[in-house]
ROSEPA-172583 format. One record per residue: x, y, z of N, C-alpha, C in turn; residue in one letter. Coordinates in steps of 0.05 Angstrom, whole numbers, padded with zeros to 5 digits, always signed. Example, Ala and Ser with C-alpha at 12.3 -4.5 7.8 and 13.67 -1.06 7.14 Angstrom:
REM ROSEPA-172583
+00264-00114+00156+00246-00090+00156+00264-00066+00156a/+00257-00045+00142+00273-00021+00143+00258+00001+00157s/
END
This chain:
REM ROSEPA-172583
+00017-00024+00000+00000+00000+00000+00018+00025+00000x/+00004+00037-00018+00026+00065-00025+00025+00095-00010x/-00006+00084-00002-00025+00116+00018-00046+00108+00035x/-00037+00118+00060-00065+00109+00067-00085+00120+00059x/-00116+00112+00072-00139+00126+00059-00150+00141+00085x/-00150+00160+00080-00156+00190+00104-00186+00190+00114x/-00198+00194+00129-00220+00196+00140-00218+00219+00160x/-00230+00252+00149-00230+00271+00168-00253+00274+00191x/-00252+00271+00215-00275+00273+00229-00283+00302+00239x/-00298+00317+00238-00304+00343+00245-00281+00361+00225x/-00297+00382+00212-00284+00400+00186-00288+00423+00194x/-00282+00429+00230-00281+00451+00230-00248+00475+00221x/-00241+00488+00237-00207+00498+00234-00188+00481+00222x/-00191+00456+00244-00159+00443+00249-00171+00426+00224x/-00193+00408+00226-00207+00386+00201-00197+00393+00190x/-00210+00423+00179-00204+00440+00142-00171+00436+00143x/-00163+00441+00159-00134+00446+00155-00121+00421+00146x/-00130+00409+00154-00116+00386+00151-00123+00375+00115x/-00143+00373+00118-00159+00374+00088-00141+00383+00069x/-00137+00409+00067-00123+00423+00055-00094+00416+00050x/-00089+00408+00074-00054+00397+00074-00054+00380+00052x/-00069+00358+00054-00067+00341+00044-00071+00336+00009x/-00092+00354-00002-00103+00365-00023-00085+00374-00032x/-00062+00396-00029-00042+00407-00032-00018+00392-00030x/-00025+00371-00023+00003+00361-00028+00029+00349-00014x/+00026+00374+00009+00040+00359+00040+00042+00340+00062x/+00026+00322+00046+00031+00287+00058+00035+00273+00034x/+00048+00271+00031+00048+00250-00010+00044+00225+00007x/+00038+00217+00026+00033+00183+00040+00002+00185+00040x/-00015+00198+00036-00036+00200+00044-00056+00212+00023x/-00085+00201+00027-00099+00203+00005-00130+00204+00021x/-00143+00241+00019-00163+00244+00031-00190+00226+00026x/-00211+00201+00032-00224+00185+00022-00263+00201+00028x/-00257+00201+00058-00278+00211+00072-00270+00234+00096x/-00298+00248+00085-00300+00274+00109-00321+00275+00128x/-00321+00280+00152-00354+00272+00162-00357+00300+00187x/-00377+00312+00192-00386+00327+00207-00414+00329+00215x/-00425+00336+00237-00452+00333+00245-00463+00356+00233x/-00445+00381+00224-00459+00406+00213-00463+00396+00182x/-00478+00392+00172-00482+00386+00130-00466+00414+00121x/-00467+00434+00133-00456+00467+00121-00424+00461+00116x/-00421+00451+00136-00381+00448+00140-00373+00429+00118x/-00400+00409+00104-00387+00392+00090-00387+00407+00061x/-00396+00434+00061-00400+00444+00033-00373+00443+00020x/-00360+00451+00036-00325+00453+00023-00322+00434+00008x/-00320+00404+00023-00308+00392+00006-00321+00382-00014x/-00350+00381-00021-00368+00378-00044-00358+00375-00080x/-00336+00402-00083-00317+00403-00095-00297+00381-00110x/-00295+00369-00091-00275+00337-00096-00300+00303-00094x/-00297+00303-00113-00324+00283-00126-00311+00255-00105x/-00291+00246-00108-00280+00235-00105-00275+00224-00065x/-00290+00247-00053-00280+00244-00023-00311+00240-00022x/-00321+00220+00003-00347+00207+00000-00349+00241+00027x/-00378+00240+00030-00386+00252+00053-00404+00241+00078x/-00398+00251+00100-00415+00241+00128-00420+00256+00143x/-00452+00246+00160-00454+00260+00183-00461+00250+00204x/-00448+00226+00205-00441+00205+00223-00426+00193+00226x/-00397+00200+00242-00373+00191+00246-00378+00154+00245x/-00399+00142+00257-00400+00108+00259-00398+00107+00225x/-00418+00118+00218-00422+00105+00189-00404+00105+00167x/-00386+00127+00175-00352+00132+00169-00342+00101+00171x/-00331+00101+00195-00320+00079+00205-00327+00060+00194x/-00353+00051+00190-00358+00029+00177-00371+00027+00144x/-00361+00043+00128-00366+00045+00100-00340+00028+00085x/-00314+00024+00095-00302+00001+00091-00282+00025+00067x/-00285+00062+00073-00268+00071+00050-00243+00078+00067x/-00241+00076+00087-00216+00092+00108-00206+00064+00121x/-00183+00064+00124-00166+00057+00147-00148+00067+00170x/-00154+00093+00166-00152+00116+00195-00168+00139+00179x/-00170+00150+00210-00173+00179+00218-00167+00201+00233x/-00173+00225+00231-00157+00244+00244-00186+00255+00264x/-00187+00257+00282-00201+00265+00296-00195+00296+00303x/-00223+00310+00302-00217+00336+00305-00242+00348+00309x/-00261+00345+00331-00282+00348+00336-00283+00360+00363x/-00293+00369+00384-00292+00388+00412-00286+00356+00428x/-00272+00368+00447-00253+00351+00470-00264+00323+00481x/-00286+00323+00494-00296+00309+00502-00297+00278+00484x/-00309+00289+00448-00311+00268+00444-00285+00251+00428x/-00265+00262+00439-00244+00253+00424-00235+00229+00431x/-00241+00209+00455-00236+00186+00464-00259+00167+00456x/-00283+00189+00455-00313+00157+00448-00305+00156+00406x/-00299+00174+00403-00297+00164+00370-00276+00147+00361x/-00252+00152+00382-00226+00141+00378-00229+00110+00386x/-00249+00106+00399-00252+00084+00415-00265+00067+00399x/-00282+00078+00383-00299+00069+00368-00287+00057+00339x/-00269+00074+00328-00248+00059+00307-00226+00048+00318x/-00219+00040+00335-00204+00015+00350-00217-00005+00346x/-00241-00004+00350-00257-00035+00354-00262-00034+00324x/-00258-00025+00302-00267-00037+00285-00234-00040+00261x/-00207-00024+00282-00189-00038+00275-00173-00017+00248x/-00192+00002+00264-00180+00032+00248-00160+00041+00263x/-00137+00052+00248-00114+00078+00262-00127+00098+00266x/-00123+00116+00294-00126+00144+00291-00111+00161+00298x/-00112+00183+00289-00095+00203+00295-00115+00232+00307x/-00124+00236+00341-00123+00248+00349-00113+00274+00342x/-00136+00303+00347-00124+00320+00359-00118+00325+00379x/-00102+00347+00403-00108+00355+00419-00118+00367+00436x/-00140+00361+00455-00118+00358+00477-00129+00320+00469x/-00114+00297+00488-00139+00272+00490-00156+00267+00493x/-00171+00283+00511-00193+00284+00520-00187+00303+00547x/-00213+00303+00561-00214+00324+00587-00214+00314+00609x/-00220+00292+00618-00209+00279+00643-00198+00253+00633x/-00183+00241+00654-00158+00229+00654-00167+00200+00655x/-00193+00194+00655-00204+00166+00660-00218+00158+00633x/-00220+00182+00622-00232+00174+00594-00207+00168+00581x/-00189+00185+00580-00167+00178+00563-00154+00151+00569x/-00147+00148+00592-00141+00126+00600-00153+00097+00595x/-00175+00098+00579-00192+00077+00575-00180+00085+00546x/-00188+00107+00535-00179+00107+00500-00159+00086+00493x/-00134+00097+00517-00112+00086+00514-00109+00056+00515x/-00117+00046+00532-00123+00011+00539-00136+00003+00518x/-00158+00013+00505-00163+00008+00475-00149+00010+00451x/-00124+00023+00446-00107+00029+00431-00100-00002+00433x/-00091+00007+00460-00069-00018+00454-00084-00051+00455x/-00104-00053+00464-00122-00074+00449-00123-00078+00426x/-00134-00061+00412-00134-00059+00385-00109-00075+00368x/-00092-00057+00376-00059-00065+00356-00055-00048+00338x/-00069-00033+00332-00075-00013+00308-00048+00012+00312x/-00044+00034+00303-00036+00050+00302-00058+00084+00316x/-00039+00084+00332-00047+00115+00353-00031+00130+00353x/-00039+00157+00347-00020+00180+00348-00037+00205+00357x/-00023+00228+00358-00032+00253+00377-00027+00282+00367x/-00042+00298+00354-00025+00319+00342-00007+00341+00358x/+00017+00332+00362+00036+00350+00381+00056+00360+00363x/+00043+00372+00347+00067+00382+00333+00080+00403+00332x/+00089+00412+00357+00107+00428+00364+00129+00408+00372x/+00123+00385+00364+00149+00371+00380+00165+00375+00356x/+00163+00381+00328+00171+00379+00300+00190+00402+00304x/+00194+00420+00325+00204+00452+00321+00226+00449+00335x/+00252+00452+00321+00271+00436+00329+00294+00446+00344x/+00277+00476+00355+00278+00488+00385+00277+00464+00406x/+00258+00453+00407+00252+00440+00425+00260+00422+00427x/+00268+00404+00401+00280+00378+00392+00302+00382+00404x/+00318+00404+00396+00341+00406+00410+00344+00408+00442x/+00328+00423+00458+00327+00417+00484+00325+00394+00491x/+00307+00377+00486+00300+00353+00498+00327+00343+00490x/+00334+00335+00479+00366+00316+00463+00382+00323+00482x/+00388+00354+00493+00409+00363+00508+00398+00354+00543x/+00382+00358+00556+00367+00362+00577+00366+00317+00579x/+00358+00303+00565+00347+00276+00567+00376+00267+00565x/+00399+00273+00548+00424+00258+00547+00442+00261+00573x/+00430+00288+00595+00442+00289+00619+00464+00308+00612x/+00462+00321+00585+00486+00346+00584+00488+00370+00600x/+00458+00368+00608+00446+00393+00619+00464+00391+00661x/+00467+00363+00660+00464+00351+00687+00443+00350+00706x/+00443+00349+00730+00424+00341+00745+00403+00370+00743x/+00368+00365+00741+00354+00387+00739+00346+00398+00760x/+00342+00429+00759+00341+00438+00778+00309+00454+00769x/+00318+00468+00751+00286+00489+00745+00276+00487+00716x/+00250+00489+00721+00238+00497+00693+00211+00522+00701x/+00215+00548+00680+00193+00565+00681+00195+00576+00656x/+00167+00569+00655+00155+00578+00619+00140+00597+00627x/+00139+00621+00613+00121+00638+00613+00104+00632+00583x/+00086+00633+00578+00072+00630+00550+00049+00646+00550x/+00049+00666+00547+00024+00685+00549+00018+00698+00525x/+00033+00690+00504+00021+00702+00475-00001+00684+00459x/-00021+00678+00483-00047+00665+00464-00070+00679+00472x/-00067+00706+00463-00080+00729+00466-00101+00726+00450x/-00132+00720+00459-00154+00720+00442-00185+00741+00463x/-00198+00752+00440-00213+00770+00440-00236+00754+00456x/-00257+00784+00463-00286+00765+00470-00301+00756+00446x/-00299+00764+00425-00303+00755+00394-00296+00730+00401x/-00270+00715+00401-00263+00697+00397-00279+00675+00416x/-00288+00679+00437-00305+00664+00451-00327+00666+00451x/-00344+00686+00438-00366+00687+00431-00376+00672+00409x/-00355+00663+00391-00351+00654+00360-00375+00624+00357x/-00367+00604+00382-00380+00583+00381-00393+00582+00407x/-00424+00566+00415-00433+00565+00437-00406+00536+00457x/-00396+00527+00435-00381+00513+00467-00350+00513+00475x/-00344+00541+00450-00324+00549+00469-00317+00558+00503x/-00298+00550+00514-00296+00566+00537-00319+00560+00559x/-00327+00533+00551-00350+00522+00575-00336+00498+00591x/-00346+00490+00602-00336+00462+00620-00357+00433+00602x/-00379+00449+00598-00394+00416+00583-00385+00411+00556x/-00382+00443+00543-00371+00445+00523-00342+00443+00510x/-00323+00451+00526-00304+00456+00517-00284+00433+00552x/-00294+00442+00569-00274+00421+00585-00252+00440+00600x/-00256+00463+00593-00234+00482+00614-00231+00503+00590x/-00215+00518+00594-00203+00545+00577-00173+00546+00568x/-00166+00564+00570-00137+00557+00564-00116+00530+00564x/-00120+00521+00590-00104+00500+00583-00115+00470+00580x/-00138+00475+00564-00148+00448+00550-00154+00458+00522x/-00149+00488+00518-00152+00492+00490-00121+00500+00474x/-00113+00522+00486-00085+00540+00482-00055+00523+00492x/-00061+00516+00516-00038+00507+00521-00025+00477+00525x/-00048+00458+00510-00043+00427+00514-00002+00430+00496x/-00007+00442+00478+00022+00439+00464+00045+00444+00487x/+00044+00456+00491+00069+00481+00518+00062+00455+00540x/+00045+00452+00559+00045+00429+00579+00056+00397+00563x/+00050+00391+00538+00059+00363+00529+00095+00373+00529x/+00107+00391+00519+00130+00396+00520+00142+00403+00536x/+00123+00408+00559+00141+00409+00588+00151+00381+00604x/+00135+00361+00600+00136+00335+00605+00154+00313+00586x/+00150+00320+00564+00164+00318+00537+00192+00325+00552x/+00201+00350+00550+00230+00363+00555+00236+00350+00582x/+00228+00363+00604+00236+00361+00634+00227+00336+00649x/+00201+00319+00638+00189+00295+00652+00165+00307+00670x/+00155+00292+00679+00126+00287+00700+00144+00288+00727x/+00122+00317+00736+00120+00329+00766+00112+00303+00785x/+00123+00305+00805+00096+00285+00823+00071+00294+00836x/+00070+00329+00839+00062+00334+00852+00046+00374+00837x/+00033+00380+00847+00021+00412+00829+00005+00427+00851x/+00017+00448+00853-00002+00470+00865-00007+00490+00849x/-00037+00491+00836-00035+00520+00816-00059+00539+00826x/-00060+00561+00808-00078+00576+00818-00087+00585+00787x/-00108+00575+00783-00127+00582+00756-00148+00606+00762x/-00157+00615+00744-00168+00648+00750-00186+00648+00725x/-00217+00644+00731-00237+00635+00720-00247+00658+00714x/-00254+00667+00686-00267+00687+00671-00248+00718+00681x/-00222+00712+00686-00215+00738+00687-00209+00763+00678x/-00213+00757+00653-00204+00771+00632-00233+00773+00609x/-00245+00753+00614-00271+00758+00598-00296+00738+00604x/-00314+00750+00595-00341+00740+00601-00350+00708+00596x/-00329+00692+00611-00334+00669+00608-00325+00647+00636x/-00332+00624+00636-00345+00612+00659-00309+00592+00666x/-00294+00584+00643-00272+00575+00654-00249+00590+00657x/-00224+00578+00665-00196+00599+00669-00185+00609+00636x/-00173+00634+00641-00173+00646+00619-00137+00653+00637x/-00119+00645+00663-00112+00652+00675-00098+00644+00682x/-00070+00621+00684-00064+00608+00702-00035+00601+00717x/-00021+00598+00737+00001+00598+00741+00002+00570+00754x/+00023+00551+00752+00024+00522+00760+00056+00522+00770x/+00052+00514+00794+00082+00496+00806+00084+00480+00804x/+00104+00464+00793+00106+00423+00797+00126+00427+00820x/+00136+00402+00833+00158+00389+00845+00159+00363+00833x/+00185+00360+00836+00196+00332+00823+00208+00316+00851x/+00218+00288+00837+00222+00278+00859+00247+00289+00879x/+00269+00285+00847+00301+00301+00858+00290+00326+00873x/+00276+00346+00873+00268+00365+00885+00278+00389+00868x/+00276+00380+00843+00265+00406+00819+00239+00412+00811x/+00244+00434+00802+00211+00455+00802+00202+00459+00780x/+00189+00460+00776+00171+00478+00748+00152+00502+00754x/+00162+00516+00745+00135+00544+00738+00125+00549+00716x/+00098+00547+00709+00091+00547+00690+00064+00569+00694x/+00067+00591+00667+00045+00609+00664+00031+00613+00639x/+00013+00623+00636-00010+00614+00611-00035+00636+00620x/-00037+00646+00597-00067+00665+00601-00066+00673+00570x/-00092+00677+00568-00110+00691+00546-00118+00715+00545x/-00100+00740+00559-00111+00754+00573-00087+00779+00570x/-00063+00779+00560-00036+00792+00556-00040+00801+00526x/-00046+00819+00520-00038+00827+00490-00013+00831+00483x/+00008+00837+00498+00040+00834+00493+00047+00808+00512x/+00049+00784+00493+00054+00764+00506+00083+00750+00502x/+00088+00730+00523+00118+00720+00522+00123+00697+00516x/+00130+00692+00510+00137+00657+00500+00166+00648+00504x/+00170+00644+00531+00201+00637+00543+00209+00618+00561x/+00218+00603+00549+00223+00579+00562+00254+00573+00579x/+00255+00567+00603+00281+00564+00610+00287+00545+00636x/+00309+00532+00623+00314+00509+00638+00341+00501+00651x/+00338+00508+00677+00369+00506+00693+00373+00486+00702x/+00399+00476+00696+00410+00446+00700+00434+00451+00721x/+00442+00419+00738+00477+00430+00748+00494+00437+00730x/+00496+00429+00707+00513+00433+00692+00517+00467+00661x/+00485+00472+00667+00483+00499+00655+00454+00505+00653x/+00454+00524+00629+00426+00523+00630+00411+00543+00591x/+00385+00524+00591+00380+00536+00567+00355+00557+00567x/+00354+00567+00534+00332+00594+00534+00321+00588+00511x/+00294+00579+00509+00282+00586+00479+00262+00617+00483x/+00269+00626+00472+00259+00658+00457+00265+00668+00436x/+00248+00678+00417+00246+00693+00403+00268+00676+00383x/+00256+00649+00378+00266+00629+00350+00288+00621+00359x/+00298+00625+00382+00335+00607+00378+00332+00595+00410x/+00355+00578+00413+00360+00571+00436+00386+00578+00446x/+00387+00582+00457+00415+00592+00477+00424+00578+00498x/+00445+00561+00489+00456+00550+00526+00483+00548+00533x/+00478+00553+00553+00505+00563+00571+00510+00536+00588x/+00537+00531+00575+00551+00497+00590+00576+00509+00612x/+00576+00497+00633+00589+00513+00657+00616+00489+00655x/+00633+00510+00664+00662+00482+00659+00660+00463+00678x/+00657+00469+00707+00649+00443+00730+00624+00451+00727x/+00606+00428+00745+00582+00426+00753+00575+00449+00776x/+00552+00454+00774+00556+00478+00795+00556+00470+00828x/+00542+00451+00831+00545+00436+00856+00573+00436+00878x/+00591+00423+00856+00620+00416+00859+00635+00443+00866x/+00625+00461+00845+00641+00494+00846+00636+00499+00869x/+00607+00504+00873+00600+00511+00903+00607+00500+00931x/+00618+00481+00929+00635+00471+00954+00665+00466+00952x/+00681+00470+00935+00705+00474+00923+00711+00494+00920x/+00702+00524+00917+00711+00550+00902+00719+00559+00929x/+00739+00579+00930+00747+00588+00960+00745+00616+00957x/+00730+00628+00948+00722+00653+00951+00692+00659+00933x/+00677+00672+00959+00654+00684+00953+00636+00690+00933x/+00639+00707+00915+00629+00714+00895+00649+00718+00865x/+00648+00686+00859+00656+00678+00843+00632+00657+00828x/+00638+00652+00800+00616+00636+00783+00635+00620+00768x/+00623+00595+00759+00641+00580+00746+00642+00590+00715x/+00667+00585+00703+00670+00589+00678+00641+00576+00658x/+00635+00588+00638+00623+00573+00621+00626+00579+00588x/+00613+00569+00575+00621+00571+00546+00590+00576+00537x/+00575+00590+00512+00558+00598+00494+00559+00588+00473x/+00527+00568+00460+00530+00570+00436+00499+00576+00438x/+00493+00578+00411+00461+00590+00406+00449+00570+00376x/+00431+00572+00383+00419+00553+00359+00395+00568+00341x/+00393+00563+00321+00374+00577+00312+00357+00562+00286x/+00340+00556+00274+00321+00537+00251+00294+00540+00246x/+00285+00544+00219+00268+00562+00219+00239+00534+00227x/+00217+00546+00234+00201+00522+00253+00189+00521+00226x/+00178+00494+00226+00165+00475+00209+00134+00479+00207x/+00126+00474+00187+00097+00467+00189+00084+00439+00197x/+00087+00435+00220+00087+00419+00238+00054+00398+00240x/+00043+00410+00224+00019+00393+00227+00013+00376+00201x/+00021+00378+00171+00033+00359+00153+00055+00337+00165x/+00074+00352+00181+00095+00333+00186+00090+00310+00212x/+00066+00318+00223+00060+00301+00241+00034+00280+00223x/+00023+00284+00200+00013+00268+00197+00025+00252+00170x/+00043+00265+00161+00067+00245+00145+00072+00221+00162x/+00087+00227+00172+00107+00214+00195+00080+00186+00212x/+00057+00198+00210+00037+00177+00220+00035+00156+00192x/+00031+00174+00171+00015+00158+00146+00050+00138+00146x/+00072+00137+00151+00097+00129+00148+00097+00107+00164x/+00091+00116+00193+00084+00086+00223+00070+00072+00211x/+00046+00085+00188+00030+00057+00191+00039+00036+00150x/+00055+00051+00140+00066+00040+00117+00087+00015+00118x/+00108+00037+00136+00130+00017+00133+00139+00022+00161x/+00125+00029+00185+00137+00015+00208+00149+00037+00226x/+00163+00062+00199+00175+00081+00232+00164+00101+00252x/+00178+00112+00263+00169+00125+00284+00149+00156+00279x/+00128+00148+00295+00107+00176+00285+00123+00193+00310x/+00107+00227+00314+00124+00236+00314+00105+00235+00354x/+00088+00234+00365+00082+00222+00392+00061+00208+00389x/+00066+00187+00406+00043+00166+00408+00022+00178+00415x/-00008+00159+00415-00021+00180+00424-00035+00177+00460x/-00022+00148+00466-00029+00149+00491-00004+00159+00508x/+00011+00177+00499+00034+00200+00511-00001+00222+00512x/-00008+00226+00504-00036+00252+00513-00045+00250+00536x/-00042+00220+00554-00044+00226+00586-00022+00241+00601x/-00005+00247+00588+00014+00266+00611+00004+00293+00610x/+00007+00304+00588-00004+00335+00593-00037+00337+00599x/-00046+00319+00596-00082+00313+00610-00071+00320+00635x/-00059+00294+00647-00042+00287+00679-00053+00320+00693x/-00029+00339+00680-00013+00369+00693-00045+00380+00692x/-00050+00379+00670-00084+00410+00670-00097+00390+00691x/-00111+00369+00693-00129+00356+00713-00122+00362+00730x/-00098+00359+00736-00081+00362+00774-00086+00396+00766x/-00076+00409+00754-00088+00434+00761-00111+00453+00766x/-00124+00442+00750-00152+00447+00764-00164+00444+00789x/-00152+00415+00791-00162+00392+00824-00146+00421+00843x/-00119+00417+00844-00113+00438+00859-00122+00464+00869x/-00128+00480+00844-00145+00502+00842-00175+00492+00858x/-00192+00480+00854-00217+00475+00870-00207+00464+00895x/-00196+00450+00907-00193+00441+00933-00176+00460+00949x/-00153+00480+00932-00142+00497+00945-00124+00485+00962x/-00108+00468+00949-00087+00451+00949-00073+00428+00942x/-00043+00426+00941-00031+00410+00929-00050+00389+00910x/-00038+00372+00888-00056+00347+00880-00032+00333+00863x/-00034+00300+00876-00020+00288+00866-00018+00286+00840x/-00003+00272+00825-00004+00254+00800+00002+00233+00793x/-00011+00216+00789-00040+00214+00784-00058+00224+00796x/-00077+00245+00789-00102+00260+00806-00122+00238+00823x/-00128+00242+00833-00162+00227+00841-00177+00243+00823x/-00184+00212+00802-00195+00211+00778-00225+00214+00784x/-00235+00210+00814-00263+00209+00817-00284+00234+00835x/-00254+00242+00847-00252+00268+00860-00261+00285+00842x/-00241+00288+00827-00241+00307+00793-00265+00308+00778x/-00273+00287+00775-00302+00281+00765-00329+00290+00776x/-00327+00292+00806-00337+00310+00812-00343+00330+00817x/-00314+00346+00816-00319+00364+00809-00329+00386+00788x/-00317+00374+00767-00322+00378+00733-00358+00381+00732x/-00371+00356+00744-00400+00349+00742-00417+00378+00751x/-00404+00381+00769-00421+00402+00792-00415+00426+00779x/-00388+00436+00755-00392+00456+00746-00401+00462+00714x/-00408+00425+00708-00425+00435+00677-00455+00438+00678x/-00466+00425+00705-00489+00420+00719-00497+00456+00717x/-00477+00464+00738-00474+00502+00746-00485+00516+00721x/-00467+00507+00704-00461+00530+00677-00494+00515+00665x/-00513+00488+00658-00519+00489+00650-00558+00497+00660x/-00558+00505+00681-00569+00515+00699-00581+00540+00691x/-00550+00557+00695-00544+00594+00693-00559+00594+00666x/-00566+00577+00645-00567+00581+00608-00595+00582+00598x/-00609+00562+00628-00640+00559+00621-00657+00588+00618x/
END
């Protein structure tokens, strides 16, 4: 087999987008078959191409016998019951993100994956930007040495009240599953875990409709601790019109900077540990050396579904699995849990804790609507 046969589920943004990729050219592994959406309007687009069947019933997709994956790209929630659903019939999928919105649904997706045998993947394609590629390589090979800090600021996902006004389930909990960081920042949280690994532990403080007329966090600041007893700070809002996007990660042995397209890291001649109990005077720093990196970022959402249509051809590596989508689930769940109980929350969350909470606030919101 020379391509697989594409099955788009929901044609809204990311769908079309993808649609288009593919139409154009930037998957030569891949060959658009079927499109399916519950809106008939969204399917007007592709009307155009005789050749791509149409649906408005993701099952009847699945079982028309023209696809052997799909790309899922429909609002949060149902991204584990559809995924779940072409497992059992022995379909690949390829997820968007986030995985879903709590950690027990996904976690079932996942156990179905791997039932299945099929091929699972996750659209993280910021992992393609080779900023980051390069951190992780430096930071996971132990160049970095033992870790000490990580704080991201990411506040350039500056969107209007337009923009939440746009659809009724944006920016809801029944609808959408949280705000920012189940919509904006699943990428930035998978690459914090990705780069630095899983916290054990999260105290955050989320800040619900602060910035605009809506019912989830638009707001949020998160601490991890690790086991070694390194930290993470992590920030995220919708809410900064001059926003930052800076990533930085201090190691014993130095430390890196992604901003503004390059990376920068500074390698210390001893470890700093060692300096600090060896150096015999005061205010002194250990020697270090500079280099900087720089590559222009990719269009990352062709190259993640190449690289899938490739796993399932001839075998190699896609670019994240897709039951890797419970880690950055993991960090937002524990952060929320935290934020409502108004302290610490393990990880793994109490999956049932969480659940109730979630319940009591789509219950709330759907209440306030009558």
């Amino acid at each position: 087999m020379e391509k697989i046969r594409l099955g788009i589920i929901g044609l809204g943004n990311m769908g079309s987008g993808h649609f288009y990729n593919v139409l154009g050219g930037k998957c030569p592994s891949v060959e658009v078959r079927a499109v399916c959406d519950i809106n008939p309007q969204k399917l007007e687009k592709a009307k155009e191409h005789p050749e791509v069947a149409l649906f408005t019933d993701s099952n009847e997709m699945l079982d028309s016998g023209l696809v052997d994956t799909v790309i899922i790209a429909v609002p949060h929630y149902d991204h584990p019951t559809i995924a779940i659903e072409a497992f059992k019939r022995g379909i690949n999928v390829l997820t968007e993100k986030p995985a879903g919105v709590y950690s027990r649904q996904v976690r079932e997706m996942n156990e179905a994956a791997e039932r299945s045998g099929v091929k699972f993947g996750i659209m993280f394609n910021q992992r393609t930007n080779p900023m980051y590629k390069k951190a992780r390589e430096i930071v996971q090979s132990g160049q970095l040495g033992e870790l000490k800090r990580m704080v991201w600021i990411i506040t350039n996902w500056y969107r209007t009240q337009a923009y939440y006004n746009s659809g009724t389930w944006r920016a809801t909990w029944s609808g959408e599953g949280g705000g920012v960081l189940l919509n904006q920042a699943p990428h930035n949280l998978d690459l914090w875990q990705w780069i630095f690994g899983m916290p054990k532990r999260i105290r955050a403080f989320c800040e619900f409709g602060k910035y605009h007329n809506i019912d989830v966090e638009d707001d949020v600041t998160i601490f991890g601790e690790y086991e070694n007893g390194a930290t993470a700070t992590f920030i995220s809002t919708t809410g900064d019109a001059c926003g930052t996007n800076r990533l930085e990660i201090t190691g014993d042995k130095g430390k890196l900077v992604i901003e503004h397209g390059k990376l920068c890291w500074w390698k210390l001649a001893v470890p700093e540990r060692e300096f600090c109990f060896t150096a015999t005077e005061g205010f002194v720093t250990p020697e270090n050396t500079y280099e900087e990196f720089t590559a222009p970022e990719p269009e990352g959402h062709p190259e993640v579904l190449e690289a899938f249509a490739q796993s399932i051809l001839n075998g190699t590596e896609m670019v994240a699995r897709g039951q890797e989508g419970l880690n950055s689930l993991s960090i937002s769940n524990a952060a929320y849990l935290s934020t409502w109980t108004n302290d610490w929350a393990e990880i793994p969350t109490d999956e049932e804790l969480f659940e109730k909470y979630l319940k009591v606030l789509c219950e709330k919101e759907k209440s306030s609507k009558k």
